[in-house]
N, C-alpha and C positions, 0 to 999 in steps of 0.2 A: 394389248390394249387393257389398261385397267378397269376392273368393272365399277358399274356406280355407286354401290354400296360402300366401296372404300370411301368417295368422295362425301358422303352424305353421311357416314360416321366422324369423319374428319370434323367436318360442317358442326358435325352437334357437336364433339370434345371443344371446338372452338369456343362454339356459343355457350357451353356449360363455363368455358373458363374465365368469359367475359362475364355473365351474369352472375355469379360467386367476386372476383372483382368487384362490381358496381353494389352486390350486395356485403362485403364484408370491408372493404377499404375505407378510409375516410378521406383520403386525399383526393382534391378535386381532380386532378390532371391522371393520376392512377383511373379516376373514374372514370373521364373521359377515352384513356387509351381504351377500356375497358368496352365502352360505347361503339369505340371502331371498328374492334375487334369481331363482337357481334355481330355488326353491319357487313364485316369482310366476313364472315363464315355462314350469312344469308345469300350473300353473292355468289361465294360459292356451290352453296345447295341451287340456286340458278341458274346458274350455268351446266352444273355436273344435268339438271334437268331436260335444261333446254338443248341440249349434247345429244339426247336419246329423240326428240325431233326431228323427224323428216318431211318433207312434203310429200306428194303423190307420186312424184318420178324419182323420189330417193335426195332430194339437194338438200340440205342439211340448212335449220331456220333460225335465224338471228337474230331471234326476239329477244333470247335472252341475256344475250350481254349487249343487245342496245339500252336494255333495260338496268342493268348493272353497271354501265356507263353513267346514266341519268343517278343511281343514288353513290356513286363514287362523287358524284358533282355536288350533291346534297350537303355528302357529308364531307366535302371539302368546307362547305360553307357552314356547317356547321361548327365546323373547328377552329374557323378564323372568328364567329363569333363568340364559341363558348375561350378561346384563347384570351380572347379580348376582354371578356368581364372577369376574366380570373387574373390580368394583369390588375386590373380598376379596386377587385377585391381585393389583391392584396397590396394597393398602394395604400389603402385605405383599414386594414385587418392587421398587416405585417405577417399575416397567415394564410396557406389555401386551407386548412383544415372544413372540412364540412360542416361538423356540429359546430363551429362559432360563428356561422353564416345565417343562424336564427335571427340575429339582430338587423337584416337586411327586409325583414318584414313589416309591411305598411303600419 
């Protein structure tokens, strides 16, 4: 059995690799995968958590990936939206670049 510490290391190098992404790239869809990535390596520290849960007679509790189900669903939908305005921007841009989406302000 592996122990939790590896999963919850893993968890953070993920999430350190998505947030350097999000903070160093300018490409929207870079940014985006970047956003998932994150999301998956939170799911992950969830589950690797909720793994060490048991009840009172020992049965093992599945809080935490009914939970990690629910933002799998999230961020499904978040994809099809942020997909969608990055199609719209770049019919309209001819670019997904970030810094030339300032023009898209009220």
């Amino acid at each position: 059995m592996i122990p939790i510490n590896y999963y919850i290391i893993l968890s953070a190098v993920l999430f350190t690799i998505g947030v350097t992404g999000v903070l160093i790239r300018r490409n929207a869809l870079i940014i985006f995968m970047s956003i998932e990535l994150m999301l998956n390596a939170a799911n992950l520290a969830i589950v690797a958590f909720s793994s060490i849960l048991k009840t009172p007679d020992g049965q093992p509790v599945f809080s935490g990936q009914i939970f990690v189900f629910f933002v799998i669903a999230v961020a499904a939908a978040e994809v099809a939206v942020g997909l969608a305005l990055i199609v719209e921007i770049f019919k309209s841009k001819r670019s997904i670049d970030v810094d030339q989406m300032s023009s898209l302000k009220g």
